[in-house]
N, C-alpha and C positions, 0 to 999 in steps of 0.2 A: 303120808301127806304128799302129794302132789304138787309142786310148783306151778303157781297162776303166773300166767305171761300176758300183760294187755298189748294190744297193738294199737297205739293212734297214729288214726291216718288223716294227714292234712290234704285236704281236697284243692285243687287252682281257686279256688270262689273264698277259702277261707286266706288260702296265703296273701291273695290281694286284698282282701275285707282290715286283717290285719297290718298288713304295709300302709296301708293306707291310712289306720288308726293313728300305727306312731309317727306319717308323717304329718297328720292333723296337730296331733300333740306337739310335737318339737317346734312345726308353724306358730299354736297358739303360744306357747313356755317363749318363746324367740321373740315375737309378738309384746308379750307383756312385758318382757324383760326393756324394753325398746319403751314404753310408758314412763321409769323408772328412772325419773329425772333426778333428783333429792337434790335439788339447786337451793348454795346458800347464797344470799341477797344479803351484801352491807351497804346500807345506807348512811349518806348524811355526815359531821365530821370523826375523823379519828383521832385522838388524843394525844400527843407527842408530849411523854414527859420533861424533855428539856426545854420545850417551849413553853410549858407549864410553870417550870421554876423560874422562869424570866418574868414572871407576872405575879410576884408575893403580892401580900397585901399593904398596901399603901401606893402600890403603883397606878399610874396615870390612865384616861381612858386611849389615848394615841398609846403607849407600851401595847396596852393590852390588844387592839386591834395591829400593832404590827407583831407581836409574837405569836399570838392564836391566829388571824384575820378574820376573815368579817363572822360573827355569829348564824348561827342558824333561824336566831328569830331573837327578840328582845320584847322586856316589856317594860312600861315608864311608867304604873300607879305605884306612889310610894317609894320613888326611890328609882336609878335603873338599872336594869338586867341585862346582865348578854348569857345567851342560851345557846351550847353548844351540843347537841343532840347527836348520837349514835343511835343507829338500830339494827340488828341483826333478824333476818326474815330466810324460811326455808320453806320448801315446797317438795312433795313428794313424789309428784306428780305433777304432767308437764299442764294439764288442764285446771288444778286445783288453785284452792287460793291459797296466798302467802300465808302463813302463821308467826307471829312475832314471836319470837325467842328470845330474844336479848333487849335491853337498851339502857342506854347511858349517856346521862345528862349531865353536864356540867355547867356551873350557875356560878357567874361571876357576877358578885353584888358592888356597887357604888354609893358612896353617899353624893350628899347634895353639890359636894365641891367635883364632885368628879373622879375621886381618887376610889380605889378597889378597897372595899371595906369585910369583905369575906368573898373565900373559895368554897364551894360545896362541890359534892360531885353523886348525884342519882341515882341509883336503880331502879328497875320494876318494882322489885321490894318494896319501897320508899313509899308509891301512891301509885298514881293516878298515871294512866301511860300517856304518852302526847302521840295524838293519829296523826303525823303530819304527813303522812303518804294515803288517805284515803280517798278511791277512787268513788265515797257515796256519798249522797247530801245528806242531811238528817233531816228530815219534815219533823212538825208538829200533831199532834192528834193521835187517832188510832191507824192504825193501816189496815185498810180493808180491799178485799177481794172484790172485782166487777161484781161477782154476783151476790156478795156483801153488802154494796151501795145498794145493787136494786134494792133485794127486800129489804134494806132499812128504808127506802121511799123517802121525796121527798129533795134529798140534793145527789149532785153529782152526777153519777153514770145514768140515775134515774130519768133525771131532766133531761138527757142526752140524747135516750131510746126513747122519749116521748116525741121529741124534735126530731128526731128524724123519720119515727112512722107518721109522724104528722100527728100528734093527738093534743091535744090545749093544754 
């Protein structure tokens, strides 16, 4: 048997065809790597334990706003609240939207004299999450597309494009 010998021969047309590949590639890998924000966003209060223990229950509503200070939001049916809210938010990218990860609520209850009558403290777990950073309104109804309203006929974008061709 014989010994086969290949010969490849790289031509000037491929060596640049391929320089050029992996400098395309290392641009675009460089490129995306540069997208590749993973920003973490803490919002809102943070919870200092020794400021916490200054504030048992039976303590006054002045304690409590000089050891925690002012709440994040309060609310008065039945009694009042102060709402001391945390949230933790990440992004993986620099154009994308936030994603809530974390939050944690802390809910000092009063009774009617004013005095702190229970500590709680929140998670997601727990319920219901509070949007207090949303940048959307919330409407009522359905949400429909321009060309939704038209052919439903009748209101909206319909009446719109009537008025402006001119038609009754």
């Amino acid at each position: 048997m014989g010994d086969v010998c290949v010969h490849i021969r790289i031509i000037r047309s491929d060596r640049k065809f391929l320089s050029t590949t992996v400098l395309a590639l290392a641009v675009a890998l460089g490129g995306l790597s540069g997208c590749q924000t993973s920003e973490v966003f803490h919002n809102g209060y943070v919870v200092d334990q020794a400021a916490l223990d200054l504030v048992p229950v039976g303590s006054s509503r002045e304690q409590v706003l000089l050891s925690l200070g002012t709440p994040s939001t309060t609310a008065t049916f039945e009694g009042e609240v102060f709402y001391y809210i945390s949230q933790k938010r990440t992004r993986s990218v620099a154009f994308m939207k936030q994603k809530l990860v974390d939050q944690q609520i802390l809910a000092i209850y009063f009774d009617k004299d004013g005095v702190v009558s229970q500590r709680a403290n929140y998670t997601m777990q727990d319920g219901k999450v509070f949007d207090t950073i949303s940048r959307t309104t919330p409407t009522g109804g359905r949400d429909l597309t321009f060309l939704q309203q038209l052919l439903a006929g009748g209101g909206g974008a319909a009446n719109s494009v009537k008025n402006i061709l001119g038609g009754q």
